[in-house]
N, C-alpha and C positions, 0 to 999 in steps of 0.2 A: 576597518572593523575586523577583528581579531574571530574567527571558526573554528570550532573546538573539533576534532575526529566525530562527536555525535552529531554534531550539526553538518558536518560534511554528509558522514551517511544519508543523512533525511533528505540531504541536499540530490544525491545521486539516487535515493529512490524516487525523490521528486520529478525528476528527470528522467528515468527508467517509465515510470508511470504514464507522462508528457508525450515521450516516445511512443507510444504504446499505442494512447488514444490521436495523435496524429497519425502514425502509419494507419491504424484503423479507420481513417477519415481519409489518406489517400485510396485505400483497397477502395471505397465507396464511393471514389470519385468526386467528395465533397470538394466545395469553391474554400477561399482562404480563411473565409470568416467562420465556413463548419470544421475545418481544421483546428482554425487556434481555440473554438468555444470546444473541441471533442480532447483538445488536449490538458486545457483547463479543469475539464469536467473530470478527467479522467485522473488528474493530481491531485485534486484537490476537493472533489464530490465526497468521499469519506468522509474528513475531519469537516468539513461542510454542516452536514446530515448528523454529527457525533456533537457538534456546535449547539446546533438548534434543538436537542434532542433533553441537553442539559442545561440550555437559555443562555449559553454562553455566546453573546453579542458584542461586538460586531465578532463576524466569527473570523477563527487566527489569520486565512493568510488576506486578509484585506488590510495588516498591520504586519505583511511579512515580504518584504521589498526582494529579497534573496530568494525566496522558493518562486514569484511573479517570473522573476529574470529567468531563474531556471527555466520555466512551462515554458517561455518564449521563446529563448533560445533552444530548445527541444525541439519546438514546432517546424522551426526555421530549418533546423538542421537536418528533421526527417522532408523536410519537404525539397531541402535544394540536395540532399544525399540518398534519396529513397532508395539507392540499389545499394547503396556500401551500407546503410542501415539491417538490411535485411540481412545481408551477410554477419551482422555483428548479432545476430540473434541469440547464441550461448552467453556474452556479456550484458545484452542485456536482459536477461534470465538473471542472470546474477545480482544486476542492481534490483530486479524488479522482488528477488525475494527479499534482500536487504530493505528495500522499500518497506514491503509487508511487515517484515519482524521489527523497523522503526517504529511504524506509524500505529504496530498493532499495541507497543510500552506507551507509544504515547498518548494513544486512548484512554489506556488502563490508568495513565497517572491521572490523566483529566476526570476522571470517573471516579479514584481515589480521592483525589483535592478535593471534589464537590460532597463527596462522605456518600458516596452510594456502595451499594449492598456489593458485594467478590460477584458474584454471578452479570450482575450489569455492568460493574467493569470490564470485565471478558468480552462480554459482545462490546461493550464498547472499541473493544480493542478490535473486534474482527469488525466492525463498521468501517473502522477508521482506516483498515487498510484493505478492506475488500468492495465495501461499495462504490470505489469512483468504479471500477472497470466491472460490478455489476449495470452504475449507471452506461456506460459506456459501450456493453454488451446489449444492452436493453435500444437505446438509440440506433446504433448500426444493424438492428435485426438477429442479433447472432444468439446462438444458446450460450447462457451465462458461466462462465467457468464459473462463478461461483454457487451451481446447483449441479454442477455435472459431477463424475465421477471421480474428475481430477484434484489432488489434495492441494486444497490451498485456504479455506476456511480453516480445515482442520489445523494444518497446520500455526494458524494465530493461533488458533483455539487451545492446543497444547502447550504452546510457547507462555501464553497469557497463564495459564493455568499453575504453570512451572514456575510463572516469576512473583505471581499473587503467594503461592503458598512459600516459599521457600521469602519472600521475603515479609512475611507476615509470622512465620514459625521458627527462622536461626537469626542469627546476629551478623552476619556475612553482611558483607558493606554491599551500600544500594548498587553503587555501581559496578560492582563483581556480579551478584545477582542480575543486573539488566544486562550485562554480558553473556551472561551464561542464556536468558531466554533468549534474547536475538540470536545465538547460535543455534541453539537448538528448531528453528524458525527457521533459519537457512536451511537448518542441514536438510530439514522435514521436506520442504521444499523441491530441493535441490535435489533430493536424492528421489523423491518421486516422480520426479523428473527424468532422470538415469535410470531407472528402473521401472518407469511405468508404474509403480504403484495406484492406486484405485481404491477407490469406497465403494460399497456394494450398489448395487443400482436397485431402486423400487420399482417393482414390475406389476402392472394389474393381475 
């Protein structure tokens, strides 16, 4: 089976994702079967929720052999490497925003196909790449990065924004335009990251 660079990416945010909510399931001292359900949930809990939301059944990865292998072999791998994991933290930041700017296009296309309105595409787009590791966060007890001050909603949110208007308003070929939002997605990301960046905080 032939993998196009886009399907790779999805593939290694897939994976970043996998990582993510397994290490969080070792910190919590989970057995193996809360491990590989928190690494699951946490890849693949988005497009889940983004599935059901628009009636699309069965929903995608129970018909997606390559993203299954990915979650598993994540699992396996944060679990028999949990110290050389942790040291890889900067890379995987990096898959984990590429994750997000994948999964947050491919919302938005699923949102388009189905003929819904630019505004619930968007959030479709941030569902799709932000609620596995809200589920994930919610499960382990932790405060949800995606309600705190850390930019990573936002970040879909502008990316989604960028690639709805510019590819609904120029002539620029689709996949120049999905280029250019996943970029901007990372960078948002990434660089909030390098900089601390921050959203205001709601205070009583």
């Amino acid at each position: 089976m032939q993998i196009t660079f886009i399907q790779l990416l999805e593939l290694l945010g897939t994976f970043a994702f996998a990582v993510s909510g397994a290490t969080a399931a070792i910190n919590k001292s989970y057995d193996v079967i809360g491990l590989l359900a928190l690494a699951f949930i946490t890849a693949i809990g988005g497009g889940t929720v983004r599935d059901l939301l628009i009636g699309a059944t069965p929903v995608a990865w129970m018909n997606d052999e390559l993203s299954n292998t990915a979650i598993i072999v994540a699992a396996i791998i944060a679990a028999l490497f949990f110290s050389y994991v942790k040291k890889l933290q900067r890379w995987l930041s990096i898959f984990d925003a590429v994750g997000l700017a994948m999964f947050t296009i491919t919302g938005i296309n699923k949102g388009v196909a189905a003929g819904l309105p630019i505004p619930v595409c968007v959030a479709l787009g941030v569902i799709t790449g932000a609620f596995g590791g809200l589920i994930r966060d919610v499960i382990t007890g932790e405060q949800p990065i995606l309600f705190t001050r850390e930019i990573y909603a936002a970040a879909s949110i502008a990316g989604g924004v960028i690639y709805l208007t510019t590819s609904t308003y120029t002539s620029l070929p689709r996949d120049l335009v999905q280029s250019i939002a996943v970029t901007v997605i990372v960078l948002i990301r990434l660089l909030s990251l390098r900089y601390n960046w921050q959203l205001p905080r709601m205070r009583a």
